[in-house]
MISE-607251 format. One line per field, with one value per residue (C-alpha): residue in one letter; residue number from 1; chain; x, y, z. Coordinates in nm, 4 decimals. Layout:
residues N
code: [A_...] $
pos: [NUM_...] $
unit: [A_...] $
u: [X_...] $
v: [Y_...] $
w: [Z_...] $
//
This chain:
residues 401
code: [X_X_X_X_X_X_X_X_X_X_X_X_X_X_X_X_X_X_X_X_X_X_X_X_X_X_X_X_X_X_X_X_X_X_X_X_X_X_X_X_X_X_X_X_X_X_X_X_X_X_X_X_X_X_X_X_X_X_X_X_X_X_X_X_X_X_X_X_X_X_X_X_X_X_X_X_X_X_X_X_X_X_X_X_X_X_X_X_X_X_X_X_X_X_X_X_X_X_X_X_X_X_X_X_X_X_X_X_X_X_X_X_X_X_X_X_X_X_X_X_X_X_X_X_X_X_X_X_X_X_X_X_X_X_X_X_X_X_X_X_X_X_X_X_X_X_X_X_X_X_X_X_X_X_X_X_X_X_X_X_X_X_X_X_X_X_X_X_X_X_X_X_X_X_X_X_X_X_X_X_X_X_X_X_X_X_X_X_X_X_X_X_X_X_X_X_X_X_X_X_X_X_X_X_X_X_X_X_X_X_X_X_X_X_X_X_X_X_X_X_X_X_X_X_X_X_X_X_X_X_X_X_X_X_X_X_X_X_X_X_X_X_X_X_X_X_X_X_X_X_X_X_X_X_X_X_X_X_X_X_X_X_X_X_X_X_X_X_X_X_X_X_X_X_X_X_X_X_X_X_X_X_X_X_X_X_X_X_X_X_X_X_X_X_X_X_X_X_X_X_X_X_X_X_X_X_X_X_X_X_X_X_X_X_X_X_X_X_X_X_X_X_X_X_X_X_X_X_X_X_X_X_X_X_X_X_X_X_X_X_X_X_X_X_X_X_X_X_X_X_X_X_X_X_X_X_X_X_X_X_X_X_X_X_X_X_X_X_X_X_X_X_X_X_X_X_X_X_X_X_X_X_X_X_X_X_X_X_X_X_X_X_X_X_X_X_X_X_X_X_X] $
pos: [1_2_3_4_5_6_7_8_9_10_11_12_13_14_15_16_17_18_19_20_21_22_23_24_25_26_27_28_29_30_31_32_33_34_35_36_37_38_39_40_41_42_43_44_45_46_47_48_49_50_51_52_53_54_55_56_57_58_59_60_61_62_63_64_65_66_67_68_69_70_71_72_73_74_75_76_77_78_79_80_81_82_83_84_85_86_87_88_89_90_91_92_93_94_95_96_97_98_99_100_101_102_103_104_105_106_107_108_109_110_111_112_113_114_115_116_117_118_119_120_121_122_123_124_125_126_127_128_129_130_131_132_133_134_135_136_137_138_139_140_141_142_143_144_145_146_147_148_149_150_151_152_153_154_155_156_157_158_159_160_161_162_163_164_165_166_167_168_169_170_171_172_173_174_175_176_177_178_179_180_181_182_183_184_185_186_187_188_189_190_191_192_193_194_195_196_197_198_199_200_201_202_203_204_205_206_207_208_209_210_211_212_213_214_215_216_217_218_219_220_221_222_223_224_225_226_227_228_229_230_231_232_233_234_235_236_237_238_239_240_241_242_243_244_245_246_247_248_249_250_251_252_253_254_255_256_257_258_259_260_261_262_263_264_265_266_267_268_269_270_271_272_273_274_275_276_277_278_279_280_281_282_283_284_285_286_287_288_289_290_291_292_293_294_295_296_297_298_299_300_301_302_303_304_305_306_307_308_309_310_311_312_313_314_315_316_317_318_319_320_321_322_323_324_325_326_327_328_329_330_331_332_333_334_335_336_337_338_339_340_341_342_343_344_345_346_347_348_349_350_351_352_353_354_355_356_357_358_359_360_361_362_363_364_365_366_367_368_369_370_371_372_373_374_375_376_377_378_379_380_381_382_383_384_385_386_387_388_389_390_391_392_393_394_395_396_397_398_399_400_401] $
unit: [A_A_A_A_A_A_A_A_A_A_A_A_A_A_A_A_A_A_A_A_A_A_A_A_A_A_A_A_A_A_A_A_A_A_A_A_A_A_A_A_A_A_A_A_A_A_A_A_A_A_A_A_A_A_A_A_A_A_A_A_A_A_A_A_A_A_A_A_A_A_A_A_A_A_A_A_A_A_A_A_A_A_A_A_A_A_A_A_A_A_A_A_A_A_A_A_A_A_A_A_A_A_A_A_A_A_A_A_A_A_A_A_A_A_A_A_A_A_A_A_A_A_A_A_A_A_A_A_A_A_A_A_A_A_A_A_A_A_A_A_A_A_A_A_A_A_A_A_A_A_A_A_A_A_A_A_A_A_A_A_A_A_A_A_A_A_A_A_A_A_A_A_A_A_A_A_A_A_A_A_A_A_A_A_A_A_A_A_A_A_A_A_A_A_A_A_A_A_A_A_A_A_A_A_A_A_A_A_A_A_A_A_A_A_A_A_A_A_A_A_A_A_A_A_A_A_A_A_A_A_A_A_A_A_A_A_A_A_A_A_A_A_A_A_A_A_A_A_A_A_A_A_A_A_A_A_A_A_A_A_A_A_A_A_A_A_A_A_A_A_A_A_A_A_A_A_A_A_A_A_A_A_A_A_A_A_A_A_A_A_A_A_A_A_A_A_A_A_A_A_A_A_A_A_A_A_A_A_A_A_A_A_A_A_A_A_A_A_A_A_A_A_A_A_A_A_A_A_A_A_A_A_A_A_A_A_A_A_A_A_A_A_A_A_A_A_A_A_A_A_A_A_A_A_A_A_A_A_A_A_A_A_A_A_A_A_A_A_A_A_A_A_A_A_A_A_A_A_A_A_A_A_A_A_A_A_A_A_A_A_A_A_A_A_A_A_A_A_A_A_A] $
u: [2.7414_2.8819_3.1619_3.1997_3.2342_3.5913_3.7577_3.6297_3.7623_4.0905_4.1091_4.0652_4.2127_4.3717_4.5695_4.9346_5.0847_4.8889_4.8245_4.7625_4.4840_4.5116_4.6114_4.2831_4.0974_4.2012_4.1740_3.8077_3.6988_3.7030_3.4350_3.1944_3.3138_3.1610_2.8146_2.7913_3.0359_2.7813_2.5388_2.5314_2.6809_2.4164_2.2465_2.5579_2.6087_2.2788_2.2707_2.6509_2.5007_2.1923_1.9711_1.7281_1.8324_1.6995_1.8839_2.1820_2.1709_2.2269_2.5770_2.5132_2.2799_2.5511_2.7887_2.5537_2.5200_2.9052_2.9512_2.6524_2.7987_3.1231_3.1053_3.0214_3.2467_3.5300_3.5347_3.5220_3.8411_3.9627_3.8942_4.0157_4.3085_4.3847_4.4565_4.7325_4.5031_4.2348_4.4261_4.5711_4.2488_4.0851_4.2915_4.2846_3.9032_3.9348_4.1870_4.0080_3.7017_3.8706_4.0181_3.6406_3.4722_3.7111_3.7202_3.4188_3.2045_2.8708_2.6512_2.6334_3.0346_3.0360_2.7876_2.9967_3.3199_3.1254_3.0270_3.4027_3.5598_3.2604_3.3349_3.7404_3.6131_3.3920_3.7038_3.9251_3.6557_3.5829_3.9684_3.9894_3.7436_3.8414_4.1774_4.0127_4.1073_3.9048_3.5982_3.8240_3.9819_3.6377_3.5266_3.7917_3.7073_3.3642_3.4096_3.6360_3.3554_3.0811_3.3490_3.4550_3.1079_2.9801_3.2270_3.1699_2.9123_3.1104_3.4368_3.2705_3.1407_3.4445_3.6312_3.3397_3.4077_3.7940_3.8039_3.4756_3.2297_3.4107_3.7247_3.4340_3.3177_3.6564_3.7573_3.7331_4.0945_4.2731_4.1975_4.5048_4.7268_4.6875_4.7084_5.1194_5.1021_4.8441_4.9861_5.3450_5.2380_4.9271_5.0057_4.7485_4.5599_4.5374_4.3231_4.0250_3.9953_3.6985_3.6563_3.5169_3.1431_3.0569_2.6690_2.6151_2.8127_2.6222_2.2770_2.4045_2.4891_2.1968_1.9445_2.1305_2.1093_1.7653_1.7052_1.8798_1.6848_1.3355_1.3352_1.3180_1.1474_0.9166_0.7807_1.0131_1.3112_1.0350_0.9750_1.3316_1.4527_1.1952_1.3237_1.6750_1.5706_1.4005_1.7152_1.9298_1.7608_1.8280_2.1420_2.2134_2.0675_2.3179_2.6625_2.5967_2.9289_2.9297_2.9592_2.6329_2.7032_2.3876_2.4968_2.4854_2.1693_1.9709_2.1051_1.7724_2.0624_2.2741_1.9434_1.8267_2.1445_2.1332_1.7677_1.8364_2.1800_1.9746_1.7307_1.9616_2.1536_1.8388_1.7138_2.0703_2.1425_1.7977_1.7986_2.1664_1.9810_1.7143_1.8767_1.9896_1.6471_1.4819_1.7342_1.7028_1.3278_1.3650_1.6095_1.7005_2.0636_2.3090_2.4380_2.7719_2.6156_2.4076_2.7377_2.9007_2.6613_2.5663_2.9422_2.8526_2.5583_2.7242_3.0698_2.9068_2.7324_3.0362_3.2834_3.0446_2.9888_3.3508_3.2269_2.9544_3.1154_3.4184_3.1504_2.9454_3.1329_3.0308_2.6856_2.4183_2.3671_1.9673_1.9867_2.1939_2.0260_1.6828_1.9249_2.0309_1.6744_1.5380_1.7810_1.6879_1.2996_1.3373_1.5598_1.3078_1.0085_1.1866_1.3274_0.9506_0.7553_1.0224_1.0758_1.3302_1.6288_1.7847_1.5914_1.6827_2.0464_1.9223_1.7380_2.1069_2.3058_2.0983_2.0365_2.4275_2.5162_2.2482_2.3854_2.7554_2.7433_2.4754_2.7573_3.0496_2.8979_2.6871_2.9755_3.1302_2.8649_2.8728_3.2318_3.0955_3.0764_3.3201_3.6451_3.6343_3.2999_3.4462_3.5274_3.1697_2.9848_3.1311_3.0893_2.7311_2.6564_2.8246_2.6620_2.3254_2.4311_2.5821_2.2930_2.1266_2.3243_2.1429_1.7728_1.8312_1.9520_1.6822_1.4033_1.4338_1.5297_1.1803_0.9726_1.1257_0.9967] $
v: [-2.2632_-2.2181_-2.3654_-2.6655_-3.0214_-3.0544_-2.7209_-2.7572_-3.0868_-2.9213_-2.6719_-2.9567_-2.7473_-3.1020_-3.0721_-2.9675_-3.3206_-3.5923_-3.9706_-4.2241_-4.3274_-4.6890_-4.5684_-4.3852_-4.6700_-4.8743_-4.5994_-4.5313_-4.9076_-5.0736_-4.8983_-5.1005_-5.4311_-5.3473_-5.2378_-5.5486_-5.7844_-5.9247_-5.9572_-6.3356_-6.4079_-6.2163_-6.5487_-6.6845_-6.3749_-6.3695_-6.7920_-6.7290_-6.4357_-6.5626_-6.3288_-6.2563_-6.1270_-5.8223_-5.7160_-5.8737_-5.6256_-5.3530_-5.3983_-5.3400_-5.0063_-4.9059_-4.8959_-4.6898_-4.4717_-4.4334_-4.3546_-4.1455_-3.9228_-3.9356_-3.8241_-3.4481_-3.4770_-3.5783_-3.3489_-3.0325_-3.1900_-3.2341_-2.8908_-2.7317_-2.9590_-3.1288_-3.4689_-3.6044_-3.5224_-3.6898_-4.0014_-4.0309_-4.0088_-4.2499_-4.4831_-4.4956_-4.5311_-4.8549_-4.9907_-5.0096_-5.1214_-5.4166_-5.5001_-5.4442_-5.6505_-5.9316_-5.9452_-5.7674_-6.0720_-5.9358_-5.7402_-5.4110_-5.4135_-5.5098_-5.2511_-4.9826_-5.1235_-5.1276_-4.7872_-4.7146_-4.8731_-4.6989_-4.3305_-4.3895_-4.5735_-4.2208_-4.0203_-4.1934_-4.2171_-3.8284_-3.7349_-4.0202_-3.7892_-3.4586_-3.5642_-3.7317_-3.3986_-3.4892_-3.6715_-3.9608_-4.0456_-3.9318_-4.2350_-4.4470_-4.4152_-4.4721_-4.7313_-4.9032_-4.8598_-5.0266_-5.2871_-5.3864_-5.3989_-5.6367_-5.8781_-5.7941_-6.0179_-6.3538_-6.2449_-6.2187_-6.5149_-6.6679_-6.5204_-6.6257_-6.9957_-6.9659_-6.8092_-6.6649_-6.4050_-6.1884_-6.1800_-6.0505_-5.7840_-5.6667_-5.6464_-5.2574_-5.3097_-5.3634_-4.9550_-4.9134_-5.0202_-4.6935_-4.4589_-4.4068_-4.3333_-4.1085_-3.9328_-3.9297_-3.7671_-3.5339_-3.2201_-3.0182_-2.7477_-2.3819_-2.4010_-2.1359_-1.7798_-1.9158_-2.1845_-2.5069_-2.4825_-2.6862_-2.6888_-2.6864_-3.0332_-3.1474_-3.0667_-3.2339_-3.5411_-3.5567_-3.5050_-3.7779_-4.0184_-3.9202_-4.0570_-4.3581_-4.4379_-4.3731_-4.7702_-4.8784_-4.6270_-4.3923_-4.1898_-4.0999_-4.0398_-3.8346_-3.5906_-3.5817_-3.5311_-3.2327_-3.0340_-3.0827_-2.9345_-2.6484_-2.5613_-2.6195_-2.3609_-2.0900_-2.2024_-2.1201_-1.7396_-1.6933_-1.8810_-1.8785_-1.9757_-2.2575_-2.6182_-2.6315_-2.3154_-2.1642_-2.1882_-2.5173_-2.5071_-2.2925_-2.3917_-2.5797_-2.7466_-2.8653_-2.9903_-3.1631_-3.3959_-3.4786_-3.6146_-3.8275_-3.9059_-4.1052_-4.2097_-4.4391_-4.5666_-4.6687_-4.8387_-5.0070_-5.1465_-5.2376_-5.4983_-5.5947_-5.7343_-5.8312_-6.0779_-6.3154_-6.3852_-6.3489_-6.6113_-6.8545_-6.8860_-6.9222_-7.1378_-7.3253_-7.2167_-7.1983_-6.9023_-6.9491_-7.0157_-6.6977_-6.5214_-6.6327_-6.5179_-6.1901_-6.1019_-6.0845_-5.8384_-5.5973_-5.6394_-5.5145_-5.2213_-5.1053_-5.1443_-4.9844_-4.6658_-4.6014_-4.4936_-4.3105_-4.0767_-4.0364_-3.9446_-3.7524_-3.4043_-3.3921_-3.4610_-3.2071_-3.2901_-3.2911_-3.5929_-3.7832_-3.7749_-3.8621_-4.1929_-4.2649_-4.2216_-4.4240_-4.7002_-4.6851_-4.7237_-5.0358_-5.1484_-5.1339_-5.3058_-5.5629_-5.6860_-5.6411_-5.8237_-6.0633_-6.4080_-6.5162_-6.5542_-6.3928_-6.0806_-6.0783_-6.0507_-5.7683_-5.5492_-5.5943_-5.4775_-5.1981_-5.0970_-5.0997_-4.8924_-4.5764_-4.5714_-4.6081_-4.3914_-4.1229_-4.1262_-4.0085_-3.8348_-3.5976_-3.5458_-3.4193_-3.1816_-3.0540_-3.0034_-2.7298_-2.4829_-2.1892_-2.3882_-2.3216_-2.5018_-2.7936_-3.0143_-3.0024_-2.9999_-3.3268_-3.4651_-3.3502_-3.5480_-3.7844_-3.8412_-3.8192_-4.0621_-4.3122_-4.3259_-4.5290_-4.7633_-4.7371_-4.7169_-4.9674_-5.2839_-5.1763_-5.1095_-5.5027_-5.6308_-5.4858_-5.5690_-5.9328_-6.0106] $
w: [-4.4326_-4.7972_-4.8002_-4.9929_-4.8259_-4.9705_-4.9123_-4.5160_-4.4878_-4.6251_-4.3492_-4.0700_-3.7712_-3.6660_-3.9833_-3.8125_-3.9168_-4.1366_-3.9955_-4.3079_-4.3892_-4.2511_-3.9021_-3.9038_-4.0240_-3.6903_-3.4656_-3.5707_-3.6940_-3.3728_-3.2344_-3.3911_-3.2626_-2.9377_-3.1588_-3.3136_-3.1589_-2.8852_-3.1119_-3.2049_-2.7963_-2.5676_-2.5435_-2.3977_-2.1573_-2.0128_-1.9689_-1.7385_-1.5711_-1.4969_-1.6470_-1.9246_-2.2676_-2.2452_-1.9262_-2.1287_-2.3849_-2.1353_-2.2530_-2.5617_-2.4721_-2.2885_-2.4981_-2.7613_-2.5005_-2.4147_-2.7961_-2.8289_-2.4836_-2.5641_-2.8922_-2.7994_-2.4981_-2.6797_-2.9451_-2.6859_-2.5572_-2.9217_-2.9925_-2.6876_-2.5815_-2.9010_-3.0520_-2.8104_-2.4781_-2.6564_-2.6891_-2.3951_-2.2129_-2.4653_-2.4654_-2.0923_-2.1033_-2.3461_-2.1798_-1.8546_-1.9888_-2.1284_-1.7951_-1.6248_-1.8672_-1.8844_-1.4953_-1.4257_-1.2089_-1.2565_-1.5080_-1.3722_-1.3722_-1.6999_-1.8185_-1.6775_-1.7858_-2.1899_-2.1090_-2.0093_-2.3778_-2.5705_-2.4291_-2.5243_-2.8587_-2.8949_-2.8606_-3.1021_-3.3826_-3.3552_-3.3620_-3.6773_-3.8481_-3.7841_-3.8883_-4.2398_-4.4463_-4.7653_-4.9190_-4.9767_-4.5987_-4.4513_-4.6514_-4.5880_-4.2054_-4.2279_-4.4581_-4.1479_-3.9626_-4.1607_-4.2707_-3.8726_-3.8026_-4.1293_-3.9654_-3.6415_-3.5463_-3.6633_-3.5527_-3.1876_-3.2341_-3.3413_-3.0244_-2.7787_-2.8922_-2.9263_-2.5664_-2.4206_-2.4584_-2.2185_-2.4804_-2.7632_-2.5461_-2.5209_-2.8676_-2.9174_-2.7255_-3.0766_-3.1450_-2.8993_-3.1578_-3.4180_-3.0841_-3.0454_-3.4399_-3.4337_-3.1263_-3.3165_-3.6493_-3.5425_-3.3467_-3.1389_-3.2592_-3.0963_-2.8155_-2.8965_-2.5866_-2.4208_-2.1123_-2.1372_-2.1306_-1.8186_-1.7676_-2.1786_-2.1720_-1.8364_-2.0097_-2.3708_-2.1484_-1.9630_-2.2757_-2.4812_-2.1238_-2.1684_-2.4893_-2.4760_-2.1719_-2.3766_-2.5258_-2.1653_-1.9687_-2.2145_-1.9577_-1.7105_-1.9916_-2.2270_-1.9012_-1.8695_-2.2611_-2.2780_-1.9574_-2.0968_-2.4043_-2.2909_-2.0133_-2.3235_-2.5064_-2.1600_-2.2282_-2.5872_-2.5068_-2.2378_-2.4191_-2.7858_-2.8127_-2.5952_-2.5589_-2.8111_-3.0313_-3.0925_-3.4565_-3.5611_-3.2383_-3.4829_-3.8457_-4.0361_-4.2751_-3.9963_-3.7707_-4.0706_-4.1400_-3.7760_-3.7659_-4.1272_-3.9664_-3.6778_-3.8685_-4.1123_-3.8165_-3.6194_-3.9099_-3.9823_-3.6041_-3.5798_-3.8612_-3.7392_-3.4327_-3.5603_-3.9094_-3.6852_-3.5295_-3.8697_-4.0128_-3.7968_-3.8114_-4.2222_-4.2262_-3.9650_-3.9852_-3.6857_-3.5392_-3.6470_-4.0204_-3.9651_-3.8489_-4.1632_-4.3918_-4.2442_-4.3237_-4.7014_-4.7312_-4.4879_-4.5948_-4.9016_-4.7812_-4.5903_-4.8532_-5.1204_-4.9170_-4.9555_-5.3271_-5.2067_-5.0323_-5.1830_-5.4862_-5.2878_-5.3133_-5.6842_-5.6603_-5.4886_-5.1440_-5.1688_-5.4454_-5.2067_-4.9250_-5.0939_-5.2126_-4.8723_-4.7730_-4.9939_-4.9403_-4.5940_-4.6339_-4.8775_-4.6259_-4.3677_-4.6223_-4.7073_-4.3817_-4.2183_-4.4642_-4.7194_-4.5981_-4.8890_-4.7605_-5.0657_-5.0604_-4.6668_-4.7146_-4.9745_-4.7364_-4.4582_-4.7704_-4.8740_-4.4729_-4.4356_-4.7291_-4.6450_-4.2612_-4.3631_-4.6464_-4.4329_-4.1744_-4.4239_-4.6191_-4.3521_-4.1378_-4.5051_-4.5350_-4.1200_-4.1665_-4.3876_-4.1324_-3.9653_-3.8471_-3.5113_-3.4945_-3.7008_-3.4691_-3.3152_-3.5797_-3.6639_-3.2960_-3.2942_-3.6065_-3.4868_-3.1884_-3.3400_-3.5760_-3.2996_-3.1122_-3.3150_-3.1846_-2.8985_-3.0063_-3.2795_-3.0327_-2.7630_-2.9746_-3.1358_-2.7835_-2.7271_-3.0274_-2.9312_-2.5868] $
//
């Protein structure tokens, strides 16, 4: 794993024809209005189902665990069938989600249809990324990413009072609209000799099902996240070169940017969930007034990481990390003990920035690897990375009750 961050995101085997920069900002972006779109609306969902909130936010784990599944999934098919199959089959998967949640009549439809958009939403961000050929794009669509989601939470807001909640939880939808370019100017790339690795993406499914059951059912999930493991590692003996390569499996570096990876998103989608709670008990606000102001300290974070790692090639990757780290942890002070509304709004910005930056810049630094396992190594980071979006939500919902 010497080569440098740049130079591998130069030698993107997705690089046959070049989408702009924009069209992979919207193909990747909308994933996170269906992260953080519900967030300020849940109430609302759970008083027109008839349940409590914390079986409401099943759509929300859902969907972290759509992304977090379909990340890996997707970028086998990427790297094995190429850009235009993943698209197609994507933007199937959104588009029937939409439909299901929109006409979906109870939760457990809805769940699966949020599962349904996240798993598409999965696919297009992961082709978005292994198409971002430098420092710069791979910020720009990152940047999307933090940037939909700082607005996120008003804009389904907005939507749930314009129409209704069920419109919000459909908004990943508008991704649709970058697929026909995307499919028009990116061509395949050459499928690699070897067959699909079947039980190696069964047991990567089940182990991250697993964990994003451990929030709501330690026990059981724990049992079943350590078997996975241990038949994973079977695995990697007998197909090194398989859905997990035993490369990036065994790689300390690679391992390491995973764990800090999840670690900043946890940290980042578990204040999302928890400001608005926090703000209304200091002051008094309404949730469209929280909605409103929330935009500001993540709309900074998001639009500041763009610097960070389009910077980040030129700086040593040791001294960023301990930055994103440390951004992270005063993050996680200051929204735990501050009750200043200022220093609040602080504590969002500096969360967003370290997850949004962490994300860029460490799937930068995995792309870093031998080009066939590019596209992988970017999923995989991905994935660890997305579910956070998972723990985050759950763990609050939680902490709440």
């Amino acid at each position: 794993m010497t080569t440098s961050p740049d130079r591998a995101a130069a030698v993107s085997p997705a690089r046959a024809g070049r989408v702009g920069a924009p069209w992979l900002a919207l193909l990747a972006g909308p994933l996170s209005l269906g992260i953080a779109g519900p967030a300020l609306v849940l109430g609302e969902v759970a008083d027109d189902l008839g349940v409590e909130i914390p079986a409401a936010t099943w759509l929300v784990t859902a969907f972290g665990w759509g992304v977090a599944v379909g990340t890996p999934l997707m970028a086998g098919l990427l790297a094995r069938r190429g850009v235009r199959a993943v698209l197609a089959v994507c933007g199937l998967l959104v588009a029937a989600g939409a439909l299901l949640v929109v006409a979906g009549p109870a939760l457990p439809l809805l769940v699966v249809g949020s599962a349904a958009q996240a798993l598409g939403c999965a696919g297009l961000t992961v082709t978005a990324m292994n198409l971002a050929d430098s420092a710069r794009r791979m910020g720009i669509v990152t940047a999307s990413l933090a940037v939909v989601g700082s607005v996120s939470p008003l804009a389904g807001q907005v939507v749930a009072d314009l129409a209704s909640w069920r419109a919000t939880l459909a908004l990943p939808v508008v991704s649709l609209l970058a697929v026909p370019a995307a499919a028009r100017r990116a061509m395949p790339p050459e499928p690699p000799g070897s067959r699909f690795d079947v039980p190696g993406a069964a047991l990567v499914t089940a182990l991250v099902t697993a964990l994003v059951a451990l929030p709501h059912w330690p026990a059981p999930a724990a049992v079943a996240a350590v078997v996975t493991v241990l038949l994973l590692i079977v695995r990697l003996r007998a197909r090194p070169d398989g859905f997990l390569p035993a490369a990036l499996a065994r790689s300390p570096r690679f391992l390491g940017l995973c764990g800090v990876g999840l670690a900043l998103a946890v940290v980042n989608f578990g204040i999302l969930y928890a400001a608005p709670t926090l703000l209304a008990r200091h002051t008094g606000w309404t949730p469209a007034q929280i909605g409103t102001v929330m935009v500001v300290p993540y709309l900074l974070g998001g639009a500041l990481s763009w610097l960070v790692v389009a910077a980040s090639g030129r700086m040593r990757p040791g001294v960023v990390t301990a930055l994103l780290i440390g951004a992270a942890t005063a993050a996680t002070v200051v929204i735990s003990f501050a009750e200043a509304t200022p220093v609040l709004l602080a504590g969002m910005a500096a969360g967003s920035l370290a997850a949004a930056s962490g994300q860029g810049v460490f799937a930068v630094y995995a792309g870093a690897v031998a080009e066939e396992h590019r596209p992988t190594a970017v999923g995989l980071l991905n994935l660890c990375y997305l579910l956070g979006a998972a723990f985050g939500p759950a763990i609050t919902a939680l902490m709440s009750a």
